[in-house]
Backbone as CSV, one residue per row, in Angstrom:
resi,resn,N_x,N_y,N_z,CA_x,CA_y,CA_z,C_x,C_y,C_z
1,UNK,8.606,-5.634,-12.353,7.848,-5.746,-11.145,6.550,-4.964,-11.296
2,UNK,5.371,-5.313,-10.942,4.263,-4.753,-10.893,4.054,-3.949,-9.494
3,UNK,3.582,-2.704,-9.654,3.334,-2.239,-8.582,1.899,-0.824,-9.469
4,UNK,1.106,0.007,-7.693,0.732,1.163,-8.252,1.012,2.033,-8.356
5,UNK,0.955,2.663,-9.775,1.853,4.229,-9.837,0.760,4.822,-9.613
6,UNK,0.516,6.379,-8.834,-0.152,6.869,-8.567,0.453,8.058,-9.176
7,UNK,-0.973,8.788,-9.880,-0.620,10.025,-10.359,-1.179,11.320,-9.417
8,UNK,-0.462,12.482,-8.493,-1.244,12.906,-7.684,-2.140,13.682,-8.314
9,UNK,-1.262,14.804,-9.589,-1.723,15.960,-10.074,-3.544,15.348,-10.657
10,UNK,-3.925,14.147,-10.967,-4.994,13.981,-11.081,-6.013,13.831,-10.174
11,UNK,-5.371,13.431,-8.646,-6.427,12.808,-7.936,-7.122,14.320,-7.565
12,UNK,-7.929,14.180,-7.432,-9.327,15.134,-6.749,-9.655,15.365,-4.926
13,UNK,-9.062,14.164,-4.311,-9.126,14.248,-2.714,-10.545,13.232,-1.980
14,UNK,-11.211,12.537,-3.498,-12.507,11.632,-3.242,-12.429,10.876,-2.011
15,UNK,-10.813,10.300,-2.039,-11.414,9.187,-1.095,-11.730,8.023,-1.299
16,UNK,-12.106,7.833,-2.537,-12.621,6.322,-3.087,-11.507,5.346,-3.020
17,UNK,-10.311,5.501,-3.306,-9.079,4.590,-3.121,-9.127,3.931,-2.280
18,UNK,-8.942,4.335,-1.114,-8.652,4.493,0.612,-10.334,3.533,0.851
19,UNK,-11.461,3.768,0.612,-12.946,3.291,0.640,-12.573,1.818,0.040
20,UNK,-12.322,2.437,-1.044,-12.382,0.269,-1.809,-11.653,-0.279,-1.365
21,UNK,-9.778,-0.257,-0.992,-8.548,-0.741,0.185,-9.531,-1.450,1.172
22,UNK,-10.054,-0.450,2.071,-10.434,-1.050,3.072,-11.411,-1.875,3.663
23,UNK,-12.689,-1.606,2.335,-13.494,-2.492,2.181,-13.516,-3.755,2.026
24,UNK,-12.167,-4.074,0.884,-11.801,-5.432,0.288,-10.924,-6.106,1.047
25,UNK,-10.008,-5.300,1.684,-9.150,-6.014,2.728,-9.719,-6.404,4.195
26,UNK,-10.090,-5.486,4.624,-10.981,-5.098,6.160,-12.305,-5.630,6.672
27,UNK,-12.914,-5.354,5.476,-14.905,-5.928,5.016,-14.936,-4.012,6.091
28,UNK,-14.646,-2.915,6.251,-15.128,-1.845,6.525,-14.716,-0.571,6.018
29,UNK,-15.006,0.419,5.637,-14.996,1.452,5.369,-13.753,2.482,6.399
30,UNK,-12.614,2.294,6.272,-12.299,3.111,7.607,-10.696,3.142,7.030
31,UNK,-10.145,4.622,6.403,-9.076,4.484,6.207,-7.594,4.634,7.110
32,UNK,-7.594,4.300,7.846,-6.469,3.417,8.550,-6.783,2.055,8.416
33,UNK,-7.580,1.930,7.552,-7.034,0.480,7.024,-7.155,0.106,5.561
34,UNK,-6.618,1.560,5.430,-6.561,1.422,3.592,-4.655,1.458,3.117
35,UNK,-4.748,0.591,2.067,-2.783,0.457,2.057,-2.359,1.258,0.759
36,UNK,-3.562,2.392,0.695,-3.117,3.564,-0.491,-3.346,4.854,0.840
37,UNK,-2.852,6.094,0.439,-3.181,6.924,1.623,-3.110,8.071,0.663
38,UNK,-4.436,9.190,1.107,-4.743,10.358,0.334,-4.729,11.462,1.617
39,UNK,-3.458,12.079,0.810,-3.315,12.984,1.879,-3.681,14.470,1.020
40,UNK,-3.335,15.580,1.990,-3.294,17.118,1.269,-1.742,17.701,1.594
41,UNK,-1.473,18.310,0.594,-0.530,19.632,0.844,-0.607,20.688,1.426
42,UNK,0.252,21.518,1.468,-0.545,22.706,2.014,-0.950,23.612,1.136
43,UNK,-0.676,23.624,0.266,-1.293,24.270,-1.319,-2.348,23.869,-1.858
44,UNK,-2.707,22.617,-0.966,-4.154,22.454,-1.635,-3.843,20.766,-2.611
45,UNK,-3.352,21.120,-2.631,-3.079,19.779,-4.063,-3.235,18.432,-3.427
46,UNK,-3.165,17.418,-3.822,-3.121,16.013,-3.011,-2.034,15.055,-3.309
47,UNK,-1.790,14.443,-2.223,-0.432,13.441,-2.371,-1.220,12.049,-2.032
48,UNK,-0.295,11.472,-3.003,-0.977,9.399,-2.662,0.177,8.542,-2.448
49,UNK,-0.100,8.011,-1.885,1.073,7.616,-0.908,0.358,5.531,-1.204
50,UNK,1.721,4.758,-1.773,1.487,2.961,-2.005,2.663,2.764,-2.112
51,UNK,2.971,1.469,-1.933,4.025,0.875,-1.882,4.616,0.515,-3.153
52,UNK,5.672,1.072,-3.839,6.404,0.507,-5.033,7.142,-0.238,-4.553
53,UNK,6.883,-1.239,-4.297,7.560,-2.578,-4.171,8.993,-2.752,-4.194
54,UNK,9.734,-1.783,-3.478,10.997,-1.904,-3.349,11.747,-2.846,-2.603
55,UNK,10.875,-3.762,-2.002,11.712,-5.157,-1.302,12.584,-4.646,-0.207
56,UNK,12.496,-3.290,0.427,13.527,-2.901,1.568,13.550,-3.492,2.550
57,UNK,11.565,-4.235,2.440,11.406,-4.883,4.081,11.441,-6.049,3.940
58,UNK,11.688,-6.816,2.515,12.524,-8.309,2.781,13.238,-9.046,3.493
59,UNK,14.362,-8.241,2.906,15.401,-8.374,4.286,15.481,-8.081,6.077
60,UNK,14.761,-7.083,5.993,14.601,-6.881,7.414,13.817,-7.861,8.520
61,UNK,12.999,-8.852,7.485,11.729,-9.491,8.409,13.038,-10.923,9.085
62,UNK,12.577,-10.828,10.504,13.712,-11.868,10.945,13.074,-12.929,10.526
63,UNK,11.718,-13.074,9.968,10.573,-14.590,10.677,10.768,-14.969,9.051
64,UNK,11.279,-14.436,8.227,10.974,-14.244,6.411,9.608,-14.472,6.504
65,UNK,8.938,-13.367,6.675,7.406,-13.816,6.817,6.881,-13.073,5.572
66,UNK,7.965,-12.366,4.843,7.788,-11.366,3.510,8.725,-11.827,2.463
67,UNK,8.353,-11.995,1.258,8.563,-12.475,0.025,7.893,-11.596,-1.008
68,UNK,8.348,-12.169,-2.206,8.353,-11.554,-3.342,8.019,-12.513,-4.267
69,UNK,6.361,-12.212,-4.795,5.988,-13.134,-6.042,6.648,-13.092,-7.195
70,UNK,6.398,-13.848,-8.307,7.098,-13.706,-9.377,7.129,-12.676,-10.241
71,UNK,5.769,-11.802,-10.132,5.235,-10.112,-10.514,6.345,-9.230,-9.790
72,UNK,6.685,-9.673,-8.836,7.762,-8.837,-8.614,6.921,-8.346,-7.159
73,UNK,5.919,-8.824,-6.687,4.532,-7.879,-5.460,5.601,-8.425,-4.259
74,UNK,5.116,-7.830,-3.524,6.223,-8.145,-1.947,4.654,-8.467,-1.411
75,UNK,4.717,-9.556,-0.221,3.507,-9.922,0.364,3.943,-10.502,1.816
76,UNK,2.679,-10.389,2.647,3.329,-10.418,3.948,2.786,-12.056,4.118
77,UNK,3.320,-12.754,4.822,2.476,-14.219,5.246,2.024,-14.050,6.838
78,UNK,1.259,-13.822,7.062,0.499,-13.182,8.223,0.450,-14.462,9.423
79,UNK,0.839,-15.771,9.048,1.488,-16.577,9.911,2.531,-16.975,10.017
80,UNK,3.942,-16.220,9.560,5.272,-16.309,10.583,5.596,-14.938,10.591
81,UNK,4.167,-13.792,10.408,4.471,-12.482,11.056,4.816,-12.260,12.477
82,UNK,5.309,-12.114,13.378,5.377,-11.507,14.519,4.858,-10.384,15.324
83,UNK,4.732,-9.236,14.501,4.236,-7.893,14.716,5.574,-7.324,15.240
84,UNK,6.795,-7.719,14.858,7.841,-6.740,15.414,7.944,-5.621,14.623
85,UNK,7.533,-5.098,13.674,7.517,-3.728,13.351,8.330,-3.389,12.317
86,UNK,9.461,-4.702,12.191,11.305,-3.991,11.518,10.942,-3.708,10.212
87,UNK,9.553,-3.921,9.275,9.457,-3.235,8.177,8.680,-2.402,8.220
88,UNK,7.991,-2.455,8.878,7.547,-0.911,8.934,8.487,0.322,9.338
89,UNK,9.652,0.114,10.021,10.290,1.341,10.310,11.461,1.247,9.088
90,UNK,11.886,-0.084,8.606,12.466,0.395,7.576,12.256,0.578,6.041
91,UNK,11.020,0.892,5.819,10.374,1.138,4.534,10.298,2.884,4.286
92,UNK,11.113,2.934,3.184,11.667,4.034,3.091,10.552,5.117,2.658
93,UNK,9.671,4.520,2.006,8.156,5.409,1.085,7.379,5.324,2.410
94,UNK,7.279,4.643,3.753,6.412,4.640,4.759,5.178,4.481,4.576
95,UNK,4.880,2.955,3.462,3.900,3.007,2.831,3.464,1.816,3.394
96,UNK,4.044,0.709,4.557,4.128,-0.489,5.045,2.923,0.249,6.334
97,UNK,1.909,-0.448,6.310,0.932,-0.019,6.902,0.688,-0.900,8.358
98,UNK,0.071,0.087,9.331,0.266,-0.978,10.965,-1.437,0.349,11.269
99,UNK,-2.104,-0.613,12.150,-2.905,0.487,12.299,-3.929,-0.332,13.795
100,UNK,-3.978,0.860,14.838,-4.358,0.536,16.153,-5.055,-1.203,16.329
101,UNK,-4.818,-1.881,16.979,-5.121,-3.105,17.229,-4.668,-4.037,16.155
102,UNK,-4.237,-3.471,15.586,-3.735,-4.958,14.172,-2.726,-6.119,14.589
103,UNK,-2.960,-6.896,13.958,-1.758,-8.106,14.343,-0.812,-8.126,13.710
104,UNK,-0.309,-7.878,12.433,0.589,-7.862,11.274,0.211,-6.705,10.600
105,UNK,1.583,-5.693,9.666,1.432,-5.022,9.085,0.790,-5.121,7.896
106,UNK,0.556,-4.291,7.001,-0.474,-4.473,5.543,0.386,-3.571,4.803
107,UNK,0.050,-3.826,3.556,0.591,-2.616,2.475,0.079,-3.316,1.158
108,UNK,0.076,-2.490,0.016,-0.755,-2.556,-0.799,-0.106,-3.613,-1.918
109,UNK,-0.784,-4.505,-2.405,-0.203,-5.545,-3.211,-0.325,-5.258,-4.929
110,UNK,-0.841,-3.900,-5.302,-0.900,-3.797,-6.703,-2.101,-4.451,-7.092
111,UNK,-3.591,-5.001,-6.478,-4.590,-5.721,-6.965,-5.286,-5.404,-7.922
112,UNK,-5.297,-3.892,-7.873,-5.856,-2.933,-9.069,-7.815,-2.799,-8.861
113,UNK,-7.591,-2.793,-7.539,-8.999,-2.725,-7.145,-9.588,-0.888,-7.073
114,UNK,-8.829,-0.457,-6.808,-8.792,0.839,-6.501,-8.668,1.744,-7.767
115,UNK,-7.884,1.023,-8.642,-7.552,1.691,-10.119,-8.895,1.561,-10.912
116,UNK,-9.799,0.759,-10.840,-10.543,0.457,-11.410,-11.988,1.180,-10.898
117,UNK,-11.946,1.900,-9.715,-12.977,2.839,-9.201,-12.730,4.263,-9.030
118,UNK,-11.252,4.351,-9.230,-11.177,6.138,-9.326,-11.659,6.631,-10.418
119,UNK,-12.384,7.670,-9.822,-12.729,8.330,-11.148,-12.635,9.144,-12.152
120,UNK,-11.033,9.772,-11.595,-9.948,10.506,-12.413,-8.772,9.788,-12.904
121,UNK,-8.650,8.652,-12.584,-7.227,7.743,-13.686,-6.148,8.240,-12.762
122,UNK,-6.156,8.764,-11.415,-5.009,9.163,-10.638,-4.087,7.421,-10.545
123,UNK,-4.382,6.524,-10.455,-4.081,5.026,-10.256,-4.022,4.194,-11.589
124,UNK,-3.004,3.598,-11.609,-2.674,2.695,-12.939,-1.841,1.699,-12.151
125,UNK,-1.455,0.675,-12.501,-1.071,-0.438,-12.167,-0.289,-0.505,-13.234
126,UNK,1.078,-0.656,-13.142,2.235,-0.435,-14.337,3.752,-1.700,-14.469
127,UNK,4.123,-2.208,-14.837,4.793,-3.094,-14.649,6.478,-2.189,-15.067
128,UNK,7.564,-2.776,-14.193,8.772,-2.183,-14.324,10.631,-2.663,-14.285
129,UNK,11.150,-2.916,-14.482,12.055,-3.505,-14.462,12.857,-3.193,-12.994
130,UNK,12.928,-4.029,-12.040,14.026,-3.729,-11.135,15.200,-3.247,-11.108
C-alpha cells in the first residue's frame, strides 16, 4: 500500500506541507485545509500527523462512499458522501480531516505533492505491505 511516511525528527516547523495540501486541494493557503498537519511538542520538536492508509474508515462509511485503489490509497467519493462524520470519529491516527463549512471529509491521498517541496526530506512517499 502506498501511503506518506513522515519523518518528524527532520521537519523544521516551515509549514510548507500544510501550504502546498491546501493550495492543491482548496486553490487557498489556509491550513485547516491541509490533510498533512504540523504540529509542536512541548519540547519544542515537531509532530506530522497523515493518514497511513489503514482502511479503518472503510468499513464504517454506511453510503461506501470510501474505497481503496489498487495502490492500496483509501479515497473518499464526495458524491455518496453524506457528511455523517462515522470516519472521522473512527480513524484511529485522527488524520481523516473535516474543517468549518466543509461538505465531506478530506485526508491525504499519498500524491507526493508535499514531499516534493519540503525542504528537509521530513516526507517520503513509501510503499508497504498490508
Amino acid at each position: 500500500m502506498k501511503y506518506l511516511k513522515t519523518l518528524a525528527e527532520a521537519c523544521i516547523g516551515c509549514n510548507t506541507c500544510m501550504s502546498v495540501c491546501s493550495k492543491l486541494y482548496f486553490k487557498e493557503d489556509n491550513p485547516e485545509k491541509s490533510a498533512i498537519r504540523v504540529g509542536q511538542a512541548a519540547d519544542g520538536s515537531y509532530t506530522l500527523a497523515a493518514c497511513d492508509q489503514c482502511q479503518a474508515c472503510v468499513a464504517e462509511c454506511p453510503t461506501l462512499a470510501i474505497t481503496v485503489n489498487k495502490q492500496g490509497v483509501v479515497l473518499i467519493n464526495k458524491g455518496l458522501c453524506i457528511n455523517c462524520l462515522a470516519c472521522v470519529a473512527v480513524c484511529p491516527t485522527r488524520t481523516m480531516m473535516t474543517y468549518h463549512g466543509g461538505l465531506v471529509p478530506f485526508k491525504c491521498i499519498a500524491c507526493d505533492a508535499c514531499v516534493k517541496e519540503c525542504p528537509t526530506n521530513a516526507l517520503k512517499i513509501e510503499v508497504k505491505e498490508k
